[in-house]
C-alpha distance (Angstrom), angle and dihedral (degrees) to the residues before:
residue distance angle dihedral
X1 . . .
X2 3.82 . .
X3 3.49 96.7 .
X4 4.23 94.3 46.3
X5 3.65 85.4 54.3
X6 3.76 92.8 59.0
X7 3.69 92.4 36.6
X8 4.11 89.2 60.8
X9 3.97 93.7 39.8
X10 3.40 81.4 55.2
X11 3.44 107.3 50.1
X12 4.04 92.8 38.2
X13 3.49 84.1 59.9
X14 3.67 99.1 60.6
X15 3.93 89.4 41.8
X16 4.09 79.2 61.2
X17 4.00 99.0 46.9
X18 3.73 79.5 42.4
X19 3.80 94.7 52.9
X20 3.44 94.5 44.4
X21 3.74 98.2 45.5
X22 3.90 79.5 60.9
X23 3.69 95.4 58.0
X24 3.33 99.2 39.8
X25 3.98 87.0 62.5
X26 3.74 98.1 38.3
X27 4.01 81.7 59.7
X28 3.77 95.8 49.3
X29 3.96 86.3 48.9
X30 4.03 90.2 47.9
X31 3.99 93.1 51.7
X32 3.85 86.1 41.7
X33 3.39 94.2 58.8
X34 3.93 95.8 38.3
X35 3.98 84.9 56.5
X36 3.94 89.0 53.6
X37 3.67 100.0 48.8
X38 4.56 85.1 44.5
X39 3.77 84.8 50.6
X40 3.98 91.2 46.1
X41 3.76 90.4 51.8
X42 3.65 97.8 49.4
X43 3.71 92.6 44.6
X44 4.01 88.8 58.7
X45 3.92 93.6 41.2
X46 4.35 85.5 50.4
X47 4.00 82.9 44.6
X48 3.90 93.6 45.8
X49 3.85 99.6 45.6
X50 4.22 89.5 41.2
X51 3.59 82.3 54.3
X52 3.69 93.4 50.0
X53 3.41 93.6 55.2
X54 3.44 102.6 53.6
X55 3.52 101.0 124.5
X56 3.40 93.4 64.9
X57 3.44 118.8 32.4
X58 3.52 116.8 56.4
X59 3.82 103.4 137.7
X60 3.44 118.8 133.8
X61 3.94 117.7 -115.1
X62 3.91 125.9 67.0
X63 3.20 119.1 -65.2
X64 4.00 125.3 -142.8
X65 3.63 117.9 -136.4
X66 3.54 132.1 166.6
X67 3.93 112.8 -53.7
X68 3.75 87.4 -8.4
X69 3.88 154.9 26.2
X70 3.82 132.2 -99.4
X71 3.91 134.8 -162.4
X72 4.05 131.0 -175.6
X73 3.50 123.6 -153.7
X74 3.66 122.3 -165.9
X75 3.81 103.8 -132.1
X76 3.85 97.0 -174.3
X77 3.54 135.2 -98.0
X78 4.12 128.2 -70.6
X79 3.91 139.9 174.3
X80 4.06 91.1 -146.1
X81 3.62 108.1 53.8
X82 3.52 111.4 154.2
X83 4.16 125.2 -97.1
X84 3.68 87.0 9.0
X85 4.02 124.1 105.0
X86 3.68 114.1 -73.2
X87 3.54 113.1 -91.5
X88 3.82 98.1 0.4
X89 4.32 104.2 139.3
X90 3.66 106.1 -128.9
X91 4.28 129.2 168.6
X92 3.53 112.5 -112.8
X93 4.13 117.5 -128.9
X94 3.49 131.2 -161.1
X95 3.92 110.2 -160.1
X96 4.17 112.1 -172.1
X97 3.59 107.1 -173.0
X98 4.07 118.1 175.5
X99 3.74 134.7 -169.5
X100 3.44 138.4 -160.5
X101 3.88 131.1 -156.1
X102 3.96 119.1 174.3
X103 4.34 100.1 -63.8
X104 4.14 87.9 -17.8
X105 4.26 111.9 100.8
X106 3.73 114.3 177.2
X107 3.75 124.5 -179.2
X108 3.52 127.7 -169.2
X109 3.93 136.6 -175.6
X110 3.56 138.1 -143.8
X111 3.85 132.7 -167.0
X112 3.93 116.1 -166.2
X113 3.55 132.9 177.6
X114 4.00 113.0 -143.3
X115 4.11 114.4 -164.2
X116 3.46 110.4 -111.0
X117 4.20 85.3 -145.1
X118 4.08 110.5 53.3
X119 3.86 88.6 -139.0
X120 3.82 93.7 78.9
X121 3.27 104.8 58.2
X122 3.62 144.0 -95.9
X123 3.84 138.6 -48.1
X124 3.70 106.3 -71.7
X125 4.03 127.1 -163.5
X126 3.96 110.0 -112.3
X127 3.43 104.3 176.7
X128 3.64 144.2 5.9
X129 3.95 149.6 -161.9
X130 3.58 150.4 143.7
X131 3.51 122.6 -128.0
X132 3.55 130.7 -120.2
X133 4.11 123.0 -117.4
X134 3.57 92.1 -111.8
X135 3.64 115.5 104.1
């Protein structure tokens, strides 16, 4: 009787390490994802405000802006840029804007079309992504 007794305590002590071995990496994968989704949002608030000041900053070099770090690269000048009016000559920017958050890096990319004439309009966004971790 002695010995089942120590057989159980036994084994309903690995079912604990066990348990808690399971917790401990459900946790880590909760706080890793938290830091991904924080290091998403800062990426697109870095990509937002770079875009918003366009205008002004066009300097080559990264830029460092709140959480993050921003660069714009002059991708040349078209008449056929994409969701803009036919024929309408625009500059084509590249904005690279990356964010870290504890292990989590996200980077995300902007291209925007600026009017080469002031009377139509502002830059616009034409395309985005976010790049994957493999470089």
């Amino acid at each position: 009787m002695l010995v089942l007794t120590m057989v159980l305590l036994v084994l309903l002590g690995i079912l604990g390490l066990l348990a808690m071995q399971a917790s401990t990496q459900q946790t880590r994968m909760a706080s890793n994802l938290l830091a991904s989704l924080q290091a998403f949002e800062s990426a697109e608030h870095v990509l937002r405000a770079a875009e918003a000041r366009l205008p002004g900053t066009t300097a080559p070099g990264w830029h460092p802006l709140g959480a993050g770090r921003y660069q714009i690269e002059n991708l040349g000048q078209t008449a056929q840029a994409v969701r803009m009016p036919e024929k309408l000559p625009v500059t084509l920017l590249r904005i690279t804007a990356i964010a870290e958050e504890r292990q989590a890096r996200v980077v995300l990319q902007s291209v925007v079309a600026w009017p080469l004439a002031p009377e139509h309009g502002p830059a616009r966004r034409i395309l985005w992504r976010q790049l994957s971790e493999q470089s």
